[in-house]
C-alpha positions in Angstrom: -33.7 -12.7 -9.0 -29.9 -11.5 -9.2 -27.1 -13.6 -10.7 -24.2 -13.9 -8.7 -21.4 -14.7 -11.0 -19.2 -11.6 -10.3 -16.3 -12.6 -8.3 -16.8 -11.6 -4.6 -14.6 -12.9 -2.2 -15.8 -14.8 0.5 -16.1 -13.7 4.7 -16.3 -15.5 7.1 -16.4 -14.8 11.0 -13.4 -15.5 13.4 -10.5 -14.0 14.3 -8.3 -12.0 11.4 -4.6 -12.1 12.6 -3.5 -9.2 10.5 -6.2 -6.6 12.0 -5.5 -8.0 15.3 -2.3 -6.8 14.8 -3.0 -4.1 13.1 -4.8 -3.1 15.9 -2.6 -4.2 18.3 -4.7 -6.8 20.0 -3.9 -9.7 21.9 -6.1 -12.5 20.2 -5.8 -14.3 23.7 -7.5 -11.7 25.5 -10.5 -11.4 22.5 -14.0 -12.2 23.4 -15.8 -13.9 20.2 -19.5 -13.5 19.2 -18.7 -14.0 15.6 -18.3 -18.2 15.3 -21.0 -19.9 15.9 -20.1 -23.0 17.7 -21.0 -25.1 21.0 -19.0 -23.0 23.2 -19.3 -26.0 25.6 -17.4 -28.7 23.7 -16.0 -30.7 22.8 -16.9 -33.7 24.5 -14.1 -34.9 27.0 -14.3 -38.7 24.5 -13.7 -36.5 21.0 -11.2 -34.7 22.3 -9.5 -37.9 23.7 -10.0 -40.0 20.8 -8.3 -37.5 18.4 -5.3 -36.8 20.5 -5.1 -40.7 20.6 -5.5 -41.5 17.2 -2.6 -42.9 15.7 -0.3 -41.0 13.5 2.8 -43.2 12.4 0.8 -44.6 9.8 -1.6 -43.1 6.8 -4.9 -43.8 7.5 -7.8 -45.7 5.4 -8.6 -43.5 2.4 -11.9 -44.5 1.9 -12.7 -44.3 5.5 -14.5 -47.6 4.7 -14.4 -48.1 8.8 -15.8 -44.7 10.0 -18.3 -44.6 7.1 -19.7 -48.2 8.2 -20.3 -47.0 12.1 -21.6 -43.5 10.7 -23.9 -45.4 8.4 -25.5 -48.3 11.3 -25.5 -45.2 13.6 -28.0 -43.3 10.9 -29.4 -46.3 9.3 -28.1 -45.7 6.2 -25.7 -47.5 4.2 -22.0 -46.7 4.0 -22.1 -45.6 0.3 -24.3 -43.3 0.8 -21.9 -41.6 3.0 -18.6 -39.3 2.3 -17.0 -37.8 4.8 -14.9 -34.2 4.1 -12.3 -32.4 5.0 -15.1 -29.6 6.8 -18.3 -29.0 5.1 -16.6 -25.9 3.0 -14.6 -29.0 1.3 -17.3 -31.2 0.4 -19.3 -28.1 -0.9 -16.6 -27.5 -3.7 -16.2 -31.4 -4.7 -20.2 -31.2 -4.8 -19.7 -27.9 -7.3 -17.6 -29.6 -9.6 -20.2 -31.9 -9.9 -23.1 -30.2 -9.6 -22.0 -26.9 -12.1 -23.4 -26.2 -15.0 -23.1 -22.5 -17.5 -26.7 -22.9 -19.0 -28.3 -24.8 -15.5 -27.7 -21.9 -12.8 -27.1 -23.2 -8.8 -30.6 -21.0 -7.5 -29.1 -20.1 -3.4 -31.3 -19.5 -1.0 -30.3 -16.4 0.4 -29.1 -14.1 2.3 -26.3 -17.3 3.1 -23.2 -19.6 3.6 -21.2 -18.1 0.9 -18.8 -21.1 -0.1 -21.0 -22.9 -2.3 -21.8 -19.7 -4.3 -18.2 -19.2 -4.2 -17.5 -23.0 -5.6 -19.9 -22.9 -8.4 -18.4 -20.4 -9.8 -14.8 -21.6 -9.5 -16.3 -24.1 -11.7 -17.4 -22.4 -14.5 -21.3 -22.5 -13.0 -24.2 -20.4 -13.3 -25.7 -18.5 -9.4 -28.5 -16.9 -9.3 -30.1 -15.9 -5.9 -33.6 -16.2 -4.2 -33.5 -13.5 -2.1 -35.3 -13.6 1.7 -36.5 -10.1 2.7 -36.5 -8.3 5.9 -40.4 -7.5 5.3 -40.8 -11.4 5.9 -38.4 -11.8 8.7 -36.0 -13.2 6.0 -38.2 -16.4 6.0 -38.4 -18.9 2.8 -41.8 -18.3 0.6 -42.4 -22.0 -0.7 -44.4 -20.5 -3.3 -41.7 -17.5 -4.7 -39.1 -20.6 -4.1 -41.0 -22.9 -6.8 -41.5 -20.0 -9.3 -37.9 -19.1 -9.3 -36.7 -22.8 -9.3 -39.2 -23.1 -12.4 -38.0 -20.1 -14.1 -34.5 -20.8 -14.2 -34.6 -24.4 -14.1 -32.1 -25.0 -11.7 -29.3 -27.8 -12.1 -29.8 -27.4 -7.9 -30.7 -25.5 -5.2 -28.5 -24.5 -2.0 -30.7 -24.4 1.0 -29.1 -24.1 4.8 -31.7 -24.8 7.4 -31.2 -23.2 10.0 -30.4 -20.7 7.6 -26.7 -18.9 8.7 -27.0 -15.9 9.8 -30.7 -15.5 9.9 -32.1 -18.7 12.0 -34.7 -19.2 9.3 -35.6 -22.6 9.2 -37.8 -25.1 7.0 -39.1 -28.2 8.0 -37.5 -31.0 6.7 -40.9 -32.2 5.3 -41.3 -29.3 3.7 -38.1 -29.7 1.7 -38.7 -32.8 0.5 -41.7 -32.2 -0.7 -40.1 -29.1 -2.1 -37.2 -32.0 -4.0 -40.1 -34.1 -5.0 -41.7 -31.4 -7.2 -38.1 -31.2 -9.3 -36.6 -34.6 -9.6 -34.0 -33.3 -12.4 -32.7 -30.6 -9.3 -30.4 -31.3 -6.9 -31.2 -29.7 -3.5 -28.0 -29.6 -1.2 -28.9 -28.9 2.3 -27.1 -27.4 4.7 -28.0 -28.7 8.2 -24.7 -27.7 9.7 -26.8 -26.3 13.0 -29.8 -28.4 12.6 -28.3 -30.8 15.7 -28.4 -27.4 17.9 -32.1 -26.4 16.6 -35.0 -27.1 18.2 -35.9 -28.8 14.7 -33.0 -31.6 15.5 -35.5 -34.3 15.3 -35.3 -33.4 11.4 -32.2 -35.2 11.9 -34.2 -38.4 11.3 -35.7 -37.3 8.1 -34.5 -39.7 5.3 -33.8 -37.4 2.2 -35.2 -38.1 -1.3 -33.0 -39.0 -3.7 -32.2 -35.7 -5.6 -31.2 -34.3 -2.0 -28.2 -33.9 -0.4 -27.5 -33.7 3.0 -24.5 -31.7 4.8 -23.5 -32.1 8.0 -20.6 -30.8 10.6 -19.1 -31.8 14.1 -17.7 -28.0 14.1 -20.8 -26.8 15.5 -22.0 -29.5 17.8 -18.3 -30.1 19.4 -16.6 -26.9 19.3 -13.5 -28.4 16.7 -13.2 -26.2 13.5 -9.5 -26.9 13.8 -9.8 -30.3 13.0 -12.0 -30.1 9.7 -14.5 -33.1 9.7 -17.8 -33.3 8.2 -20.2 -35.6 6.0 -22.8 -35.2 3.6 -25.3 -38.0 2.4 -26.5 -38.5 -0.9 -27.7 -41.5 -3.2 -24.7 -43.6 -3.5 -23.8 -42.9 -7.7 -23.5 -39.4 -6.9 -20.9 -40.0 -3.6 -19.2 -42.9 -5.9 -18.3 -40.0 -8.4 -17.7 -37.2 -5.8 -15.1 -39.9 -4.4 -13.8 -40.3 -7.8 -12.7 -36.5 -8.5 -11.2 -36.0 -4.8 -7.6 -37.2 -3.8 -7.0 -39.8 -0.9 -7.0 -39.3 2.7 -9.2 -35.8 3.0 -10.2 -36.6 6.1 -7.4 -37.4 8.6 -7.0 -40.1 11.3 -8.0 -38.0 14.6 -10.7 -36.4 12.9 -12.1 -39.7 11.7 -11.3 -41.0 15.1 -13.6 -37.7 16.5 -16.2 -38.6 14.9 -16.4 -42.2 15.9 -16.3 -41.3 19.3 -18.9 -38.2 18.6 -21.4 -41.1 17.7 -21.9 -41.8 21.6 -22.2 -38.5 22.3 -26.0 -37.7 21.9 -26.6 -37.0 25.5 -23.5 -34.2 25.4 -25.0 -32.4 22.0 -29.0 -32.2 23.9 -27.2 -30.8 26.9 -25.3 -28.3 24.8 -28.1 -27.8 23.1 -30.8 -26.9 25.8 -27.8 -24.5 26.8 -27.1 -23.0 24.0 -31.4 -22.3 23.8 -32.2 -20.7 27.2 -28.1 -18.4 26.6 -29.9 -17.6 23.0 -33.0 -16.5 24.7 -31.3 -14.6 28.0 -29.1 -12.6 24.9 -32.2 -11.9 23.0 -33.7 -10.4 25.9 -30.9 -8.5 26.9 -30.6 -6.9 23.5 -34.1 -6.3 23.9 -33.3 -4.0 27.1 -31.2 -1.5 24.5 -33.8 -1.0 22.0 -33.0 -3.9 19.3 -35.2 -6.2 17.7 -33.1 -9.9 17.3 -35.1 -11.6 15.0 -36.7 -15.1 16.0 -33.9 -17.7 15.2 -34.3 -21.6 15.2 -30.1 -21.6 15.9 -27.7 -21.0 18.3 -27.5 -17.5 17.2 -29.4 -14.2 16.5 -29.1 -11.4 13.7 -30.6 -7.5 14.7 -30.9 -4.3 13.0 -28.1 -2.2 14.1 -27.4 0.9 11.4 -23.6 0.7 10.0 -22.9 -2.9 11.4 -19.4 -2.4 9.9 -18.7 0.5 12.2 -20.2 -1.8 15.0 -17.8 -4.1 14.9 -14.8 -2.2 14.5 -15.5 0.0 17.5 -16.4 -3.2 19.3 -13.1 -5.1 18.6 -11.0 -1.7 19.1 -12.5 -0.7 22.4 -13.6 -3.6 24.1 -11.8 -6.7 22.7 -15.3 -7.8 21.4 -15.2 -9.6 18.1 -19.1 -10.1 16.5 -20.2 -10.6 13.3 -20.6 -8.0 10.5 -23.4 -8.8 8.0 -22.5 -6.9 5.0 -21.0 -9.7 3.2 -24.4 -11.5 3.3 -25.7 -8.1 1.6 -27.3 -7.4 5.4 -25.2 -4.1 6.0 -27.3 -3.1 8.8 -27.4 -6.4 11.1 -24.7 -8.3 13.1 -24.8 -11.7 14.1 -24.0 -12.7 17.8 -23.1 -16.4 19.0 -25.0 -17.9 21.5 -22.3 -17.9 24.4 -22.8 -18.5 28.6 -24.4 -15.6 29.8 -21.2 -13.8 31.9 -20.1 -13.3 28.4 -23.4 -12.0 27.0 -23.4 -9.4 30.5 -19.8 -7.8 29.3 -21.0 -7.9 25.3 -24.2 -6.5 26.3 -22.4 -3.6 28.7 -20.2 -2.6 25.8 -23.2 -2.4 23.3 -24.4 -0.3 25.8 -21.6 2.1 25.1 -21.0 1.3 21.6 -24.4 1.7 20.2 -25.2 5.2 18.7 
């Protein structure tokens, strides 16, 4: 058990402008394993419907409109719904709810660092359950209870598929997991459930200390246009509305995600896509002597020595931008996007050369 309340600044993947130009790369002509979303999207109706949306006058700011379709789509009512600018936005208005100095935020890790980072901002307590390599980074239900005990947790942050490892918990087990500590909150992350073979989790109604987080980034390829949702027992999105100014969440992207709602056949297709480019990667890293771990996402994590000097080399000499894992306290692995699989052939040929 660690406690995370140092200050450490967040990473993320994508493209860094000033060590592309430090470097003296061409961001056009950069080849990106390091995001990981639908490299297929969007859907042709998303993209429409957001560059149709109307712009000459301020949209609703309770979204009342998009939160009744989203809600009849998932069966749910509307209040139990609140849409975000991204999910990185709705995980800092749920830490200034949710943080507490004596009643520590327990993450599930190695993770998503913004919620960690939120918490904090707040004045919050972190402390970290820790996944090991010795267990394929997988969640211990039983370690997870004992440390949830221990600290008595005001909540618990739990991404599933887990980013970066493709770890993944049945939905079923996490509730039952809620139901054991009504006075917990358990935010989940299922930002690449949709892409997982687990999507039929999707379904799974959540108990009511759980809350639910989800994205169109992933599934339609649009991290420009910041939209995501969470849902939660109506009192606790009533006063997550209540701290948050108006309009967060802007006409086209509200409009994306109406039209996103029709789009189930678009995400499966992606998705099966996504699966069998996972799997023809996985094998091809395979072929030079690394070990990808299993992943239930659209992505996979392997053992690589100094993954910081990886990547550097990587992006220097080939124009090849992946994923370092030191900032998720996994020095030694990268993480690679699924991508189509002429993509994967030219990372693979420069790992080839790269690799020590």
């Amino acid at each position: 058990m660690a406690n995370l309340n140092a200050s450490i600044p967040p990473v993320h993947g994508g493209l860094h402008h000033n060590e592309l130009s430090e470097f003296c790369l061409d961001p056009k002509r950069i080849l990106d394993f390091s995001v990981n979303i639908n490299p297929y999207g969007p859907a042709p109706a998303v993209l429409r419907a957001a560059r149709a949306a109307n712009l000459r006058h301020y949209c609703d700011p309770t979204a009342a409109d998009t939160r009744d379709a989203l809600g009849t789509h998932l069966e749910i009512q509307a209040n139990e719904i609140a849409l975000g600018n991204g999910a990185a936005e709705l995980m800092w208005s749920l830490a200034r709810l949710l943080a507490d100095p004596k009643r520590p935020a327990l993450i599930v890790g190695p993770t998503f660092s913004e919620y960690t980072s939120a918490i904090r901002s707040y004045g919050g307590a972190v402390t970290l359950h820790q996944t090991t390599s010795e267990t394929g980074f997988a969640v211990a239900p039983q370690r997870l209870i004992a440390d949830i005990e221990r600290e008595a947790s005001a909540s618990v942050y739990l991404c599933t598929p887990n980013n970066p490892t493709g770890t993944a918990l049945p939905m079923a087990s996490i509730c039952e997991l809620a139901m054991l500590f009504p006075k917990t909150t358990f935010v989940v992350d299922q930002a690449f459930l949709s892409l997982s073979p687990q999507h039929r989790d999707l379904g799974v109604h959540p108990t009511p200390n759980m809350v639910l987080l989800r994205s169109l980034t992933k599934d339609h390829s649009i991290p420009g246009l910041r939209v995501a949702y969470l849902i939660a027992e109506a009192k606790l999105t009533a006063a997550l509305e209540r701290g948050r100014p108006p309009w967060t969440v802007s006409a086209p992207a509200q409009a994306a995600l109406l039209a996103s709602l029709v789009e189930s056949d678009f995400v499966e297709n992606c998705r099966l896509r996504m699966e069998s480019d996972r799997n023809y990667l996985a094998q091809g890293l395979r072929t030079l002597g690394l070990a990808p771990l299993p992943s239930n996402a659209p992505y996979l994590v392997a053992k690589v020595g100094n993954a910081t000097k990886l990547r550097e080399r990587l992006l220097r000499e080939h124009q090849i931008l992946i994923r370092d894992c030191t900032s998720f306290a996994m020095p030694e692995y990268i993480r690679l996007a699924s991508r189509p699989t002429y993509d994967i052939d030219r990372l693979l040929a420069a790992l080839g050369k790269a690799l020590p």
